[in-house]
Steps between C-alpha positions, in 0.01 A plus 500: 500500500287507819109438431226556649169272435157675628355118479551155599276256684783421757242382792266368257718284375666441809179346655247426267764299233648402822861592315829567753607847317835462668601233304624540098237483268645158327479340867089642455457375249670116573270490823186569274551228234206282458255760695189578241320683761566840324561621172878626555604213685888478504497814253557767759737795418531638837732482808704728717850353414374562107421872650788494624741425168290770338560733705154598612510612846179652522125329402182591564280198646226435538255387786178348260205301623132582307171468672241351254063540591291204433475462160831611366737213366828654517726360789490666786402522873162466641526813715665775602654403797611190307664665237627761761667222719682368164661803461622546871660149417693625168616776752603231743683369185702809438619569872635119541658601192644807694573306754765261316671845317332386134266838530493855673169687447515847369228745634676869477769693333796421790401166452538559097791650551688260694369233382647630133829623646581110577383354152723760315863441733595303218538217727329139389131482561515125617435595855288832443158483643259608163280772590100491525259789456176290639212539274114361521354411153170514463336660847232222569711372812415840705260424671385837640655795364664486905686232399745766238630666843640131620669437153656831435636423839628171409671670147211469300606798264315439143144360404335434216136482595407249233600159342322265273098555503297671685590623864425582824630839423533551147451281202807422314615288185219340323213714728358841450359735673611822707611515877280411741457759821751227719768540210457869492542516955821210392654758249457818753685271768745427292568839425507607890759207556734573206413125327590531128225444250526186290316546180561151368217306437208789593248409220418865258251635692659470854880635311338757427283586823822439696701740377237782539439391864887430642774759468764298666775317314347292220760206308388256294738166601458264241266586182547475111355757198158409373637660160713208463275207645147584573399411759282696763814346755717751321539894540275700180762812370213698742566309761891496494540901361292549853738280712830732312303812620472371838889411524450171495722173396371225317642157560546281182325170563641180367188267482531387154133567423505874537787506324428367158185480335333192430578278805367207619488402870675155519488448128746754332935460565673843534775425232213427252320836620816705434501554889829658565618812769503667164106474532506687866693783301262556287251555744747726699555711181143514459500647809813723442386670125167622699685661831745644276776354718627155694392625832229279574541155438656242685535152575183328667531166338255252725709219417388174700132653491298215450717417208892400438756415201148415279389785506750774525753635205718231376854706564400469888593201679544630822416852617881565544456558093331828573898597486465465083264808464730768575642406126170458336422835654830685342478261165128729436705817533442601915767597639667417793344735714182426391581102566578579848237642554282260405654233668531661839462901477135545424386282780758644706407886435140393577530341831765795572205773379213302671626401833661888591 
């Protein structure tokens, strides 16, 4: 069934884990054997032949680079301009991979369109170009709220204005604290330009302040119920029951830690946890029994964020797996309709109801 993930690290991983994506993931991970240097190490999931063999022909990735002030210890950039330069090479990243047929950016509806028309000829998808929506996560990298006007040029079409910590524009996982006045002038841009909202990773008070300020599109691309693991990473019923009234779709995140209580960071093994795609379905029903419906959740797995195979459920050895929860989906009683839809259709319906 064609699929559609709202989240992978593509550039990120291209660049920073200095991993050739066009190669299999087994070739990855051979090329990585004996590096320590991080965590996930020859444990990647992700690469575009995988894509490929799973049939999902359209992603949303990421450009990602945080700016940390004296004083903060998360990794990051030392300024703006840094962090903004970073980015502009991830986009550098994705156009060579336009350039050798491996990608094709999608920025409006004929490009959609088209771009959907060729992954569903029924031909083989060995030699299909996988389609990008570009997104920004976490906004530190703008430098002036200017800069939005370049990157919505250059496809930028979806932002989520925080990551980890506190921001330059909003504080995010970990932080509190409401928008400051530059987040609020970054959200009213975004809305003149069209850029979708991100709500992923905007810490309580800034969720909340966001949605009262922007009345553009608003998706949440990769986030988890706080019901089920709790976690102030995760969506509160509030917080989620306000995203349905908003028409937005929630992307199911498979990090194992916000998907089963409990874990430990480099300590605890997924097949001890219980960590199975069964896990993510919980959280999608979560979100399901509130809306009433299966119209807005999705796939937004993160796979290959910062983490790999040790750290992800155990049924997933490559992201080509993603092709096993259409039958997890219909074993919980949804019907085939309703899997459709969340493997392609609610994503699809959004991006065909926010980009008119």
């Amino acid at each position: 069934m064609f699929t559609i993930d709202a989240h992978l690290d593509l550039s990120m991983n291209a660049l920073e884990w200095n991993r050739d994506l066009r190669q299999p993931v087994l070739k990855i991970r051979e090329r990585e054997q004996g590096l320590s240097d991080k965590p996930d190490r020859a444990k990647g999931t992700v690469a575009l032949p995988e894509l490929r063999k799973g049939n999902i022909g359209l992603v949303v990735a990421t450009q990602i680079a945080r700016y940390v002030a004296p004083g903060n210890t998360l990794p990051g950039w030392h300024s703006p301009q840094q962090a903004w330069a970073q980015t502009q090479g991830q986009l550098a990243w994705y156009k060579a991979m336009e350039a050798e047929g491996e990608l094709v950016m999608i920025k409006d509806i004929a490009g959609l369109q088209n771009h959907l028309t060729l992954w569903m000829d029924g031909t083989p998808n060995e030699a299909k170009p996988i389609g990008y929506i570009q997104s920004l996560e976490g906004a530190d990298s703008v430098v002036s709220i200017d800069y939005l006007q370049q990157a919505y040029n250059n496809g930028l079409r979806a932002i989520g204005p925080a990551h980890y910590g506190p921001g330059r524009y909003a504080n995010g996982t970990d932080a509190t604290g409401y928008l400051n006045q530059q987040g609020k002038e970054l959200l009213k841009e975004m809305e003149r330009l069209g850029i979708i909202l991100d709500a992923t990773h905007l810490c309580d008070d800034a969720f909340w302040d966001a949605l009262k300020i922007y009345n553009g599109p608003v998706w949440a691309s990769h986030n988890n119920c706080r019901a089920l693991v709790n976690h102030n990473r995760q969506f509160s019923d509030d917080m989620i029951k306000a995203l349905i009234e908003r028409g937005a779709v929630i992307g199911s995140a498979l990090d194992a830690w916000m998907m089963v209580p409990g874990w430990v960071r480099g300590q605890s093994n997924p097949k001890a946890m219980g960590c199975s795609l069964n896990k993510m379905v919980d959280h999608m029903d979560h979100i399901c029994q509130l809306s009433g419906n299966a119209l807005h959740v999705g796939l937004g797995t993160d796979l290959d964020g910062a983490f790999g195979k040790e750290q992800c459920p155990y049924d997933v050895e490559t992201i080509e797996d993603l092709n096993t929860v259409p039958a997890l989906l219909l074993k919980r009683g949804y019907s085939q309709q309703d899997v459709e839809n969340v493997m392609h259709g609610n994503w699809l319906r959004f991006l065909e109801g926010s980009w008119k």
